[in-house]
N, C-alpha and C positions, 0 to 999 in steps of 0.2 A: 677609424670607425667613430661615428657620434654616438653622442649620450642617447639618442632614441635609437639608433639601430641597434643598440646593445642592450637596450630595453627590449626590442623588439624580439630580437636572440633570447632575450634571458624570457621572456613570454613565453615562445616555442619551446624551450629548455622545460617548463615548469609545465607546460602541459595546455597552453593555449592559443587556440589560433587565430593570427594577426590578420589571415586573411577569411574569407567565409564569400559566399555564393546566395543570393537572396529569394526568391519563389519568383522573381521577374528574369532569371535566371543573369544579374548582374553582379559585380565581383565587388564586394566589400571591404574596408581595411579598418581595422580597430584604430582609434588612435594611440600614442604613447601617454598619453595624460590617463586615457582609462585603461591603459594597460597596466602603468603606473598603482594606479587603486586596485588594480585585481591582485595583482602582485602581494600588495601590500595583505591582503585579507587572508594569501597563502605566509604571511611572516617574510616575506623577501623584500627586502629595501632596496629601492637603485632611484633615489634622487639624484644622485651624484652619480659623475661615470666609476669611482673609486667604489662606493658602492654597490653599482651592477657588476663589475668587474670582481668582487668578490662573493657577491650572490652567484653569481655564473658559476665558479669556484665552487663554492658549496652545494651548488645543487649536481656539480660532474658530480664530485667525493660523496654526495650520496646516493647517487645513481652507481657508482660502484660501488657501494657501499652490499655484502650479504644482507638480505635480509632475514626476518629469524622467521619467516616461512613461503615457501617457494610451494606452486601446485604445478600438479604431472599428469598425464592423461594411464588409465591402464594401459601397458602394454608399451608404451615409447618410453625410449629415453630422454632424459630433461636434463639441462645445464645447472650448475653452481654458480653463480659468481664471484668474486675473487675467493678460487680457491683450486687447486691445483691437481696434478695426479699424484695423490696416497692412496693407502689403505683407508676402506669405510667401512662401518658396521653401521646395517640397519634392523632396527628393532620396530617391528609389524606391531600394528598396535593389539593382535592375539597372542605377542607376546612369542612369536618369531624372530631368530635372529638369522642375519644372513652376513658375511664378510665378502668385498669383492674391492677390486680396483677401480677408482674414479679415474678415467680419462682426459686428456687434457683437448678440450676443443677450441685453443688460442683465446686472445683476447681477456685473460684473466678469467677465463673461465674452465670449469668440469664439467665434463658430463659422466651422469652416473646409467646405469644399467637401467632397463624396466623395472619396474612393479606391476607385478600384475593382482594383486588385491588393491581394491577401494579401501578409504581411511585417510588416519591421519597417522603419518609414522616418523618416528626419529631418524634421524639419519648423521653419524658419528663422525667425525674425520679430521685428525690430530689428534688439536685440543676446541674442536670447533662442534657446535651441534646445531640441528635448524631442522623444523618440521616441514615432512613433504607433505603435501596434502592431495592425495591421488587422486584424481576424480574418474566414475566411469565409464566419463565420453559424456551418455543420456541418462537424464534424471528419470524419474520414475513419469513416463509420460500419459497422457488420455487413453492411448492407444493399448497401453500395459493396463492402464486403471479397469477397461471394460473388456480386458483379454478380446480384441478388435470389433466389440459389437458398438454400434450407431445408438449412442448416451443421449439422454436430454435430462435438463433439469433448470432449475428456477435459481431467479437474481431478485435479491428481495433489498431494499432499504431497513437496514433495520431497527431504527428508530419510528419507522413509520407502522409497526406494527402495530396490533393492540390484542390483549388478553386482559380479562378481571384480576385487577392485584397490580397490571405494570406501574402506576404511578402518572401515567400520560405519557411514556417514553415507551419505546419498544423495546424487550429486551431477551436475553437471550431462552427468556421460558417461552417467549413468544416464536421463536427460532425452533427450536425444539421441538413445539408442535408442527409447525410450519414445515419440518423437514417429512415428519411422520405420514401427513396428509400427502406432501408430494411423493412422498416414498411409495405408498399407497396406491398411486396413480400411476407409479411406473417411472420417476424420476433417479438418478443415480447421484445429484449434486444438487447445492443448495447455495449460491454464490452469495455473498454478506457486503456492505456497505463497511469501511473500515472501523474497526472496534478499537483503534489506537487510545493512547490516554490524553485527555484533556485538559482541561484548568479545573479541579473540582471548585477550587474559589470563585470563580469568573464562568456562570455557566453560556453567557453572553456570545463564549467564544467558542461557538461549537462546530463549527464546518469540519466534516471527516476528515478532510485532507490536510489540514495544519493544525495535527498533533501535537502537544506538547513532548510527548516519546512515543515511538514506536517501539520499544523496549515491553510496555506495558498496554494493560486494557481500563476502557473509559468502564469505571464502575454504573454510570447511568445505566448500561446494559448489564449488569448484573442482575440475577433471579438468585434472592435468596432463600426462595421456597427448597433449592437443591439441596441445600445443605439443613436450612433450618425446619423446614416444612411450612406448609402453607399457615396453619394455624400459629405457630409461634410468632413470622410476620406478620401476620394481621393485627394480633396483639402489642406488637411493639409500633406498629403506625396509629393507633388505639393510645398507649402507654404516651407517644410523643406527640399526640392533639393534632396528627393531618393526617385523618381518617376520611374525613368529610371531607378537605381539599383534595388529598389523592381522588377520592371519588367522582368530583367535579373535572378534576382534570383529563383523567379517562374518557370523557366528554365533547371534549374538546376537538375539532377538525383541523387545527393544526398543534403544532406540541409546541408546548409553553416552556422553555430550556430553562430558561432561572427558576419559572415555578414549581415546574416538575423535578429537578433537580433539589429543590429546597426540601419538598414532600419527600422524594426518596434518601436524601443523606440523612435527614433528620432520622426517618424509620431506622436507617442503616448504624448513625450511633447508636441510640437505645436500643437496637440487636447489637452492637459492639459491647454496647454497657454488660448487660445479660451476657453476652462469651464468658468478658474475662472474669463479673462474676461467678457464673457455675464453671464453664467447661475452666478456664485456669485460674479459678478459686478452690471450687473444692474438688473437682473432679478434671485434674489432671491427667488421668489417662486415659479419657475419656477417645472415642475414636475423634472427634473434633479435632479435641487439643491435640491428640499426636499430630493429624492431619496438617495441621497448625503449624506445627513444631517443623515438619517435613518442609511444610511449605517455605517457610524461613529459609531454613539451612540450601534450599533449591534454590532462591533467589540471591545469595549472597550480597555483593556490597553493591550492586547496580540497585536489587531491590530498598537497599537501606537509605540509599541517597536520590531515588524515586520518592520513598516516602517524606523524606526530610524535607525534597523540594515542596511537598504538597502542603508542608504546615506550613513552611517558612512564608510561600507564596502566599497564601492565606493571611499571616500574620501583617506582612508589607501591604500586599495589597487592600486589608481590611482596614488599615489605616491613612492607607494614601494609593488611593487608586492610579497617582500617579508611579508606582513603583511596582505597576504590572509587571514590566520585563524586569530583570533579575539584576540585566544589568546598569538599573537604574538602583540599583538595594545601595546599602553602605559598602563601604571595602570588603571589609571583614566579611560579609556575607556572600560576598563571589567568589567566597575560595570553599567549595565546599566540603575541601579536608583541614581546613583551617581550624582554630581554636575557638572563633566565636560560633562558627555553626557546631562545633562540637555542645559547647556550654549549650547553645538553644534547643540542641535535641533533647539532651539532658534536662533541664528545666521543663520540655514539653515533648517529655515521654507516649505519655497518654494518648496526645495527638497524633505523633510520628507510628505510634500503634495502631491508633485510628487509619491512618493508610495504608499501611502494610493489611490490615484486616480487609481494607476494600478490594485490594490486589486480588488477596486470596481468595475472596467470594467470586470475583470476577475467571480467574482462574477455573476456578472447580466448576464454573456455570457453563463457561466453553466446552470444559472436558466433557461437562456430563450431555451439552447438547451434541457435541458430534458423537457420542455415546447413544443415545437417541436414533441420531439419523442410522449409524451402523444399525444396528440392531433393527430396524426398520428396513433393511436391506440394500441401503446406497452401495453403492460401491466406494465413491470416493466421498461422500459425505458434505459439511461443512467447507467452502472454499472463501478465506481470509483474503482481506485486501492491503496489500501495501502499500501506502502512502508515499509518492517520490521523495519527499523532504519532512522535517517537523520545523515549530517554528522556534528562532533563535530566542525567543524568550523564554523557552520552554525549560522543561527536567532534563532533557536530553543535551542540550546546547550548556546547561549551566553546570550537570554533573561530569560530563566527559567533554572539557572544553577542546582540549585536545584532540576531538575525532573532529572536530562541525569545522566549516568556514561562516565564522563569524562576522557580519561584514558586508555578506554578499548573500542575493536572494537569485534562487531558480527561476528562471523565465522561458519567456521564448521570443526571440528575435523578429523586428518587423516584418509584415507577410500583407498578401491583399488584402483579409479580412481583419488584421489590426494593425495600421498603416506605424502606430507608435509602440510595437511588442505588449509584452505582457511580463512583468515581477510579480513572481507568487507570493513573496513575502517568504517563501521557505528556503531555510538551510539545508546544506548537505556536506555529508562528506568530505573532508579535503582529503583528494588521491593520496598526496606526499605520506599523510599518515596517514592512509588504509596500509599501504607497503610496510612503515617502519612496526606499526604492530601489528603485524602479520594478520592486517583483513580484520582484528577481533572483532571492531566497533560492527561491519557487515554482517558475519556470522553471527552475533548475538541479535540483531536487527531477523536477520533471515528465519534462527530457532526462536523466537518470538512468536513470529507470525506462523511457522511451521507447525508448533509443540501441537495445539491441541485441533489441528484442522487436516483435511484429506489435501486440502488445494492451496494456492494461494495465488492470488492475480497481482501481477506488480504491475503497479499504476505506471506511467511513460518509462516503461523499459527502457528507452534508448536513451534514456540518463546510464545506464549499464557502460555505454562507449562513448556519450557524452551530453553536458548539459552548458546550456546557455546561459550564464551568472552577470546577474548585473547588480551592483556596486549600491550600496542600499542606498535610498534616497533620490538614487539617479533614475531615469528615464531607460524605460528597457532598449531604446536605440545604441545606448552606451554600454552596450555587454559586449563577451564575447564568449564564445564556447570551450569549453574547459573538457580536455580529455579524462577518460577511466580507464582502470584496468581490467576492459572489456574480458579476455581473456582466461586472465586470473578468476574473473567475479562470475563468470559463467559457468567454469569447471567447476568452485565453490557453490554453486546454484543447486549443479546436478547430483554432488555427493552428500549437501544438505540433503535435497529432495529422497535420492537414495535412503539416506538414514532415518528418515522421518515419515517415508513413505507417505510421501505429499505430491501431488504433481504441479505443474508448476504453469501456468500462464503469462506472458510478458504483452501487454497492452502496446503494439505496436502501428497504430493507427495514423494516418499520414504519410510524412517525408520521414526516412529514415536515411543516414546513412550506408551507402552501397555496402554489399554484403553483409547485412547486419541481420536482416535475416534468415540467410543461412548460418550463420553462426547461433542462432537461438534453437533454430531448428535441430543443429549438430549435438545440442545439449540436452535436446527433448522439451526444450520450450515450448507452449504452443500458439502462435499468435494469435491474431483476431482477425474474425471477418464481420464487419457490419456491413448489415442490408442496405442501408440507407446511402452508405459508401462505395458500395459497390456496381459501381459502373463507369462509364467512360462519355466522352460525347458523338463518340464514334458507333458504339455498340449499346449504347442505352445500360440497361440495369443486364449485370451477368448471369447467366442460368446456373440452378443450381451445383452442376457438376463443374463450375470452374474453383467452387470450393475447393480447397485440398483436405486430407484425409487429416492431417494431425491440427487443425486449425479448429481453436473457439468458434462458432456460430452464431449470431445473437442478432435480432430484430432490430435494434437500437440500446443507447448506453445511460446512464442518470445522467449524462449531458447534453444529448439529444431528444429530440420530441419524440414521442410515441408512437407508437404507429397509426393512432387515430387521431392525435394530435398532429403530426404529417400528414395523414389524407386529408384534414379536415382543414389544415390552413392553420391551424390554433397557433402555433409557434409564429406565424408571420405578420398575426394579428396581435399577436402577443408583445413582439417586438414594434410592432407602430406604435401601440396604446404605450410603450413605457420611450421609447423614440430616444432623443439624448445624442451624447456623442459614442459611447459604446456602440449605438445602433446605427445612430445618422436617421435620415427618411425612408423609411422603409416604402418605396412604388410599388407602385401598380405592374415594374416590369417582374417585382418577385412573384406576385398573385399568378401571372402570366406564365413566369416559367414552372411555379410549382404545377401549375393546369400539365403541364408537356410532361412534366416527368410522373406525375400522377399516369399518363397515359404508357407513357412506357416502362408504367412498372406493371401496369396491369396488361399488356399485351407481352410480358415477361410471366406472368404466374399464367395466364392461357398458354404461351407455349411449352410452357414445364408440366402442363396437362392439372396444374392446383387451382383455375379457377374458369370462367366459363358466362358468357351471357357477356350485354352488356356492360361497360365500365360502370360501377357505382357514382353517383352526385358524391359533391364531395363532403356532404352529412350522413351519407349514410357509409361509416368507418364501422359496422361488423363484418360485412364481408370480405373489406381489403386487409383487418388487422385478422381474418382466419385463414386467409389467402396464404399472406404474408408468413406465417406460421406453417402451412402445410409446404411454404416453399423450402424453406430452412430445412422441417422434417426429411425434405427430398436429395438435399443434400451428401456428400459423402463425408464431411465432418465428423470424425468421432463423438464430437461433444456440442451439442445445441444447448444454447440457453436464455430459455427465455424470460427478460423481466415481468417480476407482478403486475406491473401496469399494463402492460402486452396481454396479462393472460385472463386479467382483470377489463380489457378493453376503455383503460382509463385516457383522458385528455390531455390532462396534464402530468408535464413533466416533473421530474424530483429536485433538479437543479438545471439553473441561464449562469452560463458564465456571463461576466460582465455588467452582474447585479448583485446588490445589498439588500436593500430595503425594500426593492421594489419590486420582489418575488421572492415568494415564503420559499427560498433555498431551506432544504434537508426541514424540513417542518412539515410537510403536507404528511395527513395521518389516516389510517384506512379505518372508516366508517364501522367496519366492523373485524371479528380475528379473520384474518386469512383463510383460516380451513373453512369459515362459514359461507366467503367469498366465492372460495373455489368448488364450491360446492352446489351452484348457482348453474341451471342450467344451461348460459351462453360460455362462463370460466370451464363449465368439466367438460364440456362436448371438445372447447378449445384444445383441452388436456388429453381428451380422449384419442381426438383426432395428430396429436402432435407422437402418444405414445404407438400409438396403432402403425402409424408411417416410417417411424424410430428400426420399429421390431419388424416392420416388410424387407 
């Protein structure tokens, strides 16, 4: 055997495939050179055949390696690995005890008995212990959330909100209202733009989707009117001299990230000043300060070393903007249980409080707006977005080096419409160590995003069973696809879900994976259907009963056009005028076929009996974006949801993949608050007409 077939074995060993299948449906082979680099970014060396041949070795011995937690579906039996038939005690985490015998099912393996309660339970045997983690089966799904009634509700950007007092950022008092008014209307969900944590240093770097932690939330959307009240904020943006700026910025038609960021930290210390004065100066047991207090001891040392990154980052990068990423700091500084990051927190106490305070304002603002929406009568309320990856510069990459693949960035492999792929620049994951620490870095990721929301959408789901990594630097041609513990992270989906009473969306859109989703489904997943997606070249756009019953429904996505931005051409125009290689020339044959499918989307909403008369010119987008809406409504989906731009009848899109500069990505900011919007009579008829067909 050569040194590259034994590269190529120790690949498939580690979890990635040498071979792949392309959208021209042609057969692919990774090379060894960039198997070689993937390898290396999991810690596996095989330069040398003496090398692979001992990675190969260590990766059997940890493949049979127990790991300290194994998941089981209610009601089935599930194997051990190396371990044999003894006596087991398990102890139910109510604090149940049961004795029975493991059986031996070959292969260095046991199988134990069912459980038939969900949890997380011990399970004893020798001198060996290891948590099962039951799952069970379906997480709390759409279809449970509305006890099987036909749900709608609104998908909002939420930076692009606006209320008096946000700063020029949209935030979650803005949310809050925005649930109330849709609740009002007859909506049961209120779907969010990701609230992950950002660079508070670097407000430059603000795209939703490459978070610095998904652990945490970006304080820019903090309302500290919840906690503080409105008059005390006002005062302290007063107190800090961007009173007048805030104001000017509120103004503003797109959001100014650095400057609105400046106006609000600025308010947000001199509100931090004032805490620790009163509430942990002289009034300690103040409800605040407990609250405070609680909030601490809740986030333990993930929250401690979130916050540290926030000063330390601050500190490097305020001085050398060349030391954005972390792991351009000094030595001393990448280790962050190290002795010099101890000495810097210590020496900048004040500051690492400073972040830990934003945390917790950001915290209680969530809780108090899905609070809101309850009480307002959602059902499922607030539904959180999670981001596939954060980025390797980040809090997350730098405090828990151990979970991320450092090294390598999430992509997606060449396809017709990006002949050269796509590197997001994001981290994820390394499987090897989701196993050996039993899923934590996942689990704490998933109760993040669960804690204070009814929902949660997880951005490209089928990173779940697999994602496409290519080798930083390099060209996304040179990736390959890296498997997960599909399985595992699914049953962990549904018994989060379970316990959190969240339901769960998986953004499944495209090529997936055969059987993947049925497997989302089996969990209570619910996929997605987009309108704009859905059709064939055989059968045009699909009627609405090809929907399925447990499936998201939604008009278009923040990376698709609009609905009047599609009928209108805007998206095609849009793409000429910025032209480039991302785009190429945009012809006269797209103008052409958007004409044809314009036409048979509209003899699609006449045969579902939602629309009528002539086809509309392609300026006049209110009748196809009302159409478009009663068609959804007609649907058998449990859960419709429609974006604000949809319901607002807006042109323009929220985000073009395949631009920087040259479209206000996540910037564009709504004229006025939401509820004023929807409160217009072309937006409420929209809404009236979307809940009236909901509840037929």
């Amino acid at each position: 055997m050569t040194t590259d077939d034994l590269v190529r074995r120790l690949a498939t060993r580690a979890g990635f495939a040498v071979h792949w299948t392309d959208q021209a449906g042609k057969a692919q082979e990774v090379s060894p050179e960039t198997l070689k680099r993937l390898l290396a970014a999991l810690g596996v060396s095989c330069e040398t055949e003496a090398q692979a041949r001992d990675a190969l070795a260590s990766l059997d011995a940890a493949d049979r390696a127990r790991p300290p937690l194994v998941t089981a579906r209610v009601g089935e039996p599930f194997d051990i690995p190396e371990a044999t038939a003894v006596q087991a005690r398990l102890t139910r985490e109510d604090g149940e005890i049961f004795e029975f015998m493991l059986q031996d099912a070959g292969d260095d393996r046991a199988r134990a008995r069912p459980i038939l309660e969900p949890g997380y339970h011990q399970l004893e045997f020798g001198d060996e212990a290891i948590v099962v983690a039951v799952s069970p089966g379906r997480g709390r799904s759409i279809v449970d959330a509305g006890q099987g009634r036909r749900m709608w509700g609104l998908a909002s950007q939420v930076y692009g909100l606006t209320r008096k007092g946000d700063g020029g950022i949209g935030d979650l008092g803005g949310v809050a209202a925005l649930a109330e008014a849709a609740a009002a209307a007859g909506a049961d969900a209120l779907a969010l733009s990701p609230l992950h944590a950002g660079f508070s240093a670097d407000p430059h770097h603000f795209g939703p989707y490459s978070p610095s932690s998904r652990l945490f939330l970006n304080p820019l959307h903090a309302d500290p009117d919840f906690l503080f009240g409105e008059e005390r904020v006002r005062e302290a943006a007063k107190a800090a001299g961007v009173a007048a700026g805030r104001a000017k910025l509120e103004k503003a038609a797109l959001v100014d990230w650095p400057g609105s960021a400046a106006v609000k930290l600025a308010t947000l210390r001199t509100l931090h000043d004032s805490f620790r004065a009163v509430e942990l100066g002289a009034d300690t047991t103040s409800h605040l300060a407990l609250d405070y207090a609680a909030y601490l001891r809740e986030g333990g040392a993930l929250l401690i070393e979130h916050a540290r990154f926030e000063a330390l980052h601050a500190a490097r990068f305020g001085a050398d903007p060349g030391q954005w990423d972390w792991r351009r700091w000094p030595e001393g500084l990448k280790d962050p249980n190290g002795p010099e990051v101890e000495a810097f927190a210590r020496e900048h106490a004040g500051e690492v409080d400073f972040h830990l305070f934003l945390q917790w304002i950001s915290d209680r603002s969530f809780a108090a707006a899905q609070s809101v929406a309850h009480k307002a009568g959602m059902a499922i309320g607030l539904v959180s977005d999670l981001a596939v990856g954060m980025d390797a510069g980040g809090s997350h990459a730098w405090s828990r080096q151990q979970d991320v693949l450092v090294g390598l960035s999430v992509g997606s492999p060449p396809d017709l419409f990006n002949p050269n792929g796509q590197a997001w620049g994001l981290a994820t994951f390394s499987p090897i160590a989701l196993k050996a620490q039993g899923f934590a870095p996942f689990l704490a990721t998933l109760r993040a995003c669960m804690k204070n929301a009814g929902g949660v959408r997880i951005d490209h789901a089928m990173g779940f069973a697999r994602l496409w990594m290519v080798p930083e630097g390099e060209s996304s041609k040179h990736g390959a696809y890296l498997s997960f513990p599909v399985d595992d992270m699914l049953r962990l989906t549904a018994l989060e879900s379970l316990r959190n009473d969240c339901v769960v969306v998986g953004e499944d859109l495209g090529t997936v994976p055969e059987g993947f989703r049925d497997k989302l489904a089996a969990a209570g997943v619910a996929g997605m259907k987009v309108l704009q997606f859905e059709r064939d070249d055989a059968h045009g756009f699909f009627p609405p009963d090809y929907y399925p019953q447990d499936a998201l429904a939604m008009t278009t996505t923040h990376d698709l056009p609009t609905m009047a931005g599609w009928w209108s051409g805007a998206d095609i125009a849009l793409k000429a005028s910025i032209g480039g290689q991302q785009f190429g020339e945009t012809s006269e044959n797209d103008t052409a076929t958007r004409e044809g499918e314009r036409g048979e989307l509209w003899r699609a909403f006449e045969q579902a009996g939602v629309a009528r008369g002539p086809r509309p010119a392609p300026d006049e987008t209110d009748p196809a974006v009302a159409a478009s809406i009663r068609f959804l409504a007609a649907t058998p989906s449990k859960l419709v949801l429609l974006p604000l731009e949809d319901a607002l009848g807006q042109v323009e899109q929220p985000n073009l993949p395949g631009t920087l500069d040259e479209h206000p990505n996540w910037r564009r900011r709504l004229a006025k608050p939401a509820t004023e919007m929807l409160a217009e009579p072309k937006a409420a008829e929209r809404l009236k007409s979307l809940n009236r067909r909901r509840e037929g």
